[in-house]
N, C-alpha and C positions, 0 to 999 in steps of 0.2 A: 361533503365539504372538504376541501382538500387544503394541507399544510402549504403554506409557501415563504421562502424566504426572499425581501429582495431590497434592495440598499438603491433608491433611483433607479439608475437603469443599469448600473454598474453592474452587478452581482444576483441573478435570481435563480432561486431554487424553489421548486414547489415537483409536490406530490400528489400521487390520483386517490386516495384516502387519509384520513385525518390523525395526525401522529401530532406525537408534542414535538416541537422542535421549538429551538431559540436561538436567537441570533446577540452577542452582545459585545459591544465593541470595545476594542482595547488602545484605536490609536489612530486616530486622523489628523490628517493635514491636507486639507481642501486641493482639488484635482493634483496631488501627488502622490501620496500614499493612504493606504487605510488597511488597517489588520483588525480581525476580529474573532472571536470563539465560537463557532457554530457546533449545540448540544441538540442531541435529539435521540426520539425514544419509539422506534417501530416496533409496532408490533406482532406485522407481519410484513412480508415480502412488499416494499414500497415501489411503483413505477412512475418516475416521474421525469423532469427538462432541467438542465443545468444550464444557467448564458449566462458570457461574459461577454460585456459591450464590446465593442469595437474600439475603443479610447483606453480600456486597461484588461492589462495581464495581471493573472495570479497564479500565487504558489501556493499550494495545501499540504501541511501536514494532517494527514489520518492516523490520528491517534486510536482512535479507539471501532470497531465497527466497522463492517465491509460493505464497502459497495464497487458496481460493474458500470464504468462509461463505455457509451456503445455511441463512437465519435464517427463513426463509417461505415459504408455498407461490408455486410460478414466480419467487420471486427469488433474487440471488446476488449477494455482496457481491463484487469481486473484489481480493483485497490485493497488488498485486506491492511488490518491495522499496520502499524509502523511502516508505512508507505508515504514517499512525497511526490507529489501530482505537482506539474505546473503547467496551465494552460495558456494559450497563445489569444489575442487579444480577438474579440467578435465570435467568441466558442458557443454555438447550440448544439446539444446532443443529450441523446435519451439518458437517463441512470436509471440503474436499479439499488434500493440500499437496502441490505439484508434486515434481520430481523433482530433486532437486542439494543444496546445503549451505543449512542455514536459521539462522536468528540473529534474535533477536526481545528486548526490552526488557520485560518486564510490571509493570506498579506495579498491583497494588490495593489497595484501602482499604475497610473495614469502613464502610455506608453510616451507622446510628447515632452515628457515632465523630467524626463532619466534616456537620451537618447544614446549617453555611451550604455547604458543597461542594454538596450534594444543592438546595439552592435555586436554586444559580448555574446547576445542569443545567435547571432546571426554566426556569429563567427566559431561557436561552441558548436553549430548544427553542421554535421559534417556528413555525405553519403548519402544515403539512403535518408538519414535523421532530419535533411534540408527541412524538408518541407513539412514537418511531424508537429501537429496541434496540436497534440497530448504526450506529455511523458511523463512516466512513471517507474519510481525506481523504490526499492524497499529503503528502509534505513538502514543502512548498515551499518554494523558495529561501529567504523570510523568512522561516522557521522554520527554517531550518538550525541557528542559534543554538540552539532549543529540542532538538533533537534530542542536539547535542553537552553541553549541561546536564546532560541527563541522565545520557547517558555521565559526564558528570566526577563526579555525583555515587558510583559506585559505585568512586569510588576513597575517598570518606569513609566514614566509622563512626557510628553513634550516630544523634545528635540531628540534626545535621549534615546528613545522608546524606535523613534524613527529611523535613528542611525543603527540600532540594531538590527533593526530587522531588515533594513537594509541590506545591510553587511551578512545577512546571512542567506536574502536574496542574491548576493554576485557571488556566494560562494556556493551554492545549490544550484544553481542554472548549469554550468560546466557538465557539474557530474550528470546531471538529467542528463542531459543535451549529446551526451558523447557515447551512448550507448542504446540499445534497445530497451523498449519495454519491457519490464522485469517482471514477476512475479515468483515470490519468494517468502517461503516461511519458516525458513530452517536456513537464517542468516547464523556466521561466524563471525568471531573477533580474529583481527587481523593478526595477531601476536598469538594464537594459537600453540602449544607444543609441538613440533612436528611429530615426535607418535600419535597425538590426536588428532592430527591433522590428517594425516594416513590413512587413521581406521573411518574416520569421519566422509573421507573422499569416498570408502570402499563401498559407505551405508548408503552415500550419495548414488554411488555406480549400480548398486544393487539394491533396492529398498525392499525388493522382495524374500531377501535373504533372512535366514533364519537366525536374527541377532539378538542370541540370547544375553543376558548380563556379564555371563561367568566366563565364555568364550570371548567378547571386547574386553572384559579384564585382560584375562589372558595374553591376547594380541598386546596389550600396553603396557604388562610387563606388573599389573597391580594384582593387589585382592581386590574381590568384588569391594567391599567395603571403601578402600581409600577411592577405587578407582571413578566410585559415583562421587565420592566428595571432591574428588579434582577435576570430573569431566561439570558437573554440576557449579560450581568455581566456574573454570573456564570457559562456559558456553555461556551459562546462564537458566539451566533447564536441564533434566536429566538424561541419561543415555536416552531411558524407552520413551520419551515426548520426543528428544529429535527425530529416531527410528520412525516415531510417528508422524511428526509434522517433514518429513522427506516421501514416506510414502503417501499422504495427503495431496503434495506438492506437487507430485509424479499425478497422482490420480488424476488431480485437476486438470490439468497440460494434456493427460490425452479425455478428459470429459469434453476439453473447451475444443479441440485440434482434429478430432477423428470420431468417427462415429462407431469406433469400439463397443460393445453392448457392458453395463453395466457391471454385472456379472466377471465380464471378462477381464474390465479394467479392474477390479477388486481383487482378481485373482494373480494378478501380472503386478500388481505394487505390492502384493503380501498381506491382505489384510483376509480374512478366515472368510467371511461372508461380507456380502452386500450390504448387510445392516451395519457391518462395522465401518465400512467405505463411505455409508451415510452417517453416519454417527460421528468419525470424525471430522469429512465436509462441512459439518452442522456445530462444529465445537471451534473451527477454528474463523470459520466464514460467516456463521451464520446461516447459509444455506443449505439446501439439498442438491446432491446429483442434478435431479429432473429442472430443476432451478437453473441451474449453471446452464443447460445446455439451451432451455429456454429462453435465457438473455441473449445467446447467440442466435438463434433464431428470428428475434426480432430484430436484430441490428438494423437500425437507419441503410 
């Protein structure tokens, strides 16, 4: 028996085995807007269809819980947490949603209803980006703000609730719209110290490098001590999780992009063995290796 979510014709999601999922709404106004909380609780590797009608676009914040849109043949969108998706209006395509607790934000809006909306996309989509049904970009730091907006609006009602989220739909469109597919797990704050921004670039350029604690101190001019408390501060998370979630990040990119063996990508990001390469895949995605490269596999 399979999960499925689906609002009329507007919005459906459904699964090829049975998860708990719930759909609960925070804010409608009959064919112009509707935002809603979509919770749900897999508990293994889920394959299922995503569609959005042809009459509304939507934007998703993925708050919590990773899943992989596979919007065309050989490609795969991949969304881990703190990620904003917005799709373009009449969207069918495969997902996969990893395995653990998921929480996701959706605002769509009736394309008719908001036709300077529908201009800003058009005119936001620049390149190569024209024609692009899916985009996805992490949250970054300087959108944290936009992220929390959002949230705040589903404590209002009415007219209120509407004009928020609105307002945080024409400011999320742009950013999507004007670059490529992202994926990212080892985002920065923009205001960064330039010494951490240096060694942080270097972790970035090298994930395989042997960065011990005492050595990044050193480079920053601290003791180990102060230097976790102010890289921890400023990131958000501590030296060895970024170290980690860069080398993850790297992994993933050549798991999804090259048919590198296993083994080999493990050893080219820095992580000691294959068990730890799956081990962290599995901590921050939900997934395994052989997962990841499977979604690719099947792409539409």
């Amino acid at each position: 028996m399979g999960a499925r979510i689906s609002d009329e014709s507007h919005l459906s999601l459904s699964f090829d085995c049975s998860n708990s999922i719930e759909r609960v709404p925070l804010c409608t106004a009959p064919w112009a807007l509707a935002a809603e909380r979509i919770i749900g609780t897999v508990s293994r590797v889920a394959n299922g269809r995503l569609q959005v009608s042809a009459e509304n676009a939507c934007l998703i914040f993925n708050l919590q819980g990773a899943v992989i849109l596979r919007p065309g043949l050989s490609k795969i969108a991949i969304v881990p947490p703190r990620s904003i998706v917005f799709l373009r209006a009449g969207q069918s395509m495969a997902i996969n949603a990893a395995r653990g607790e998921h929480q996701a934000l959706a605002i769509r809006w009736h394309v008719s209803a908001h036709p300077i909306l529908e201009r800003l996309v058009e005119e936001s989509s620049v390149g190569s980006q024209k024609d692009r049904m899916v985009a996805v970009r992490a949250t970054d730091p300087s959108f944290i703000g936009l992220e929390a907006r959002a949230k705040s609006a589903c404590k209002h009602g009415g007219g209120q609730a509407e004009s928020i989220f609105m307002s945080v739909v024409y400011e999320a469109l742009p950013y999507l719209l004007q670059s490529d597919n992202e994926f990212l797990l080892a985002s920065l704050p923009p205001d960064l110290p330039e010494i951490l921004r240096d060694l942080v670039g270097k972790v970035r350029d090298k994930p395989n490098g042997n960065w011990a604690l005492k050595d990044a101190s050193d480079y920053a001019g601290y003791s180990p001590f102060h230097f976790s408390r102010v890289f921890k501060a400023s990131v958000g998370y501590g030296f060895h999780e970024y170290v980690d979630r860069c080398r993850t990040e790297t992994a993933v990119k050549l798991l999804t992009t090259t048919e590198m063996p296993v083994d080999l990508v493990a050893s080219n990001c820095g992580f000691g063995t294959t068990q730890g390469l799956r081990e962290s895949v599995k901590e921050y995605l939900g997934l395994v290796p052989s997962e990841l490269r499977s979604s690719l596999e099947n792409a539409d």
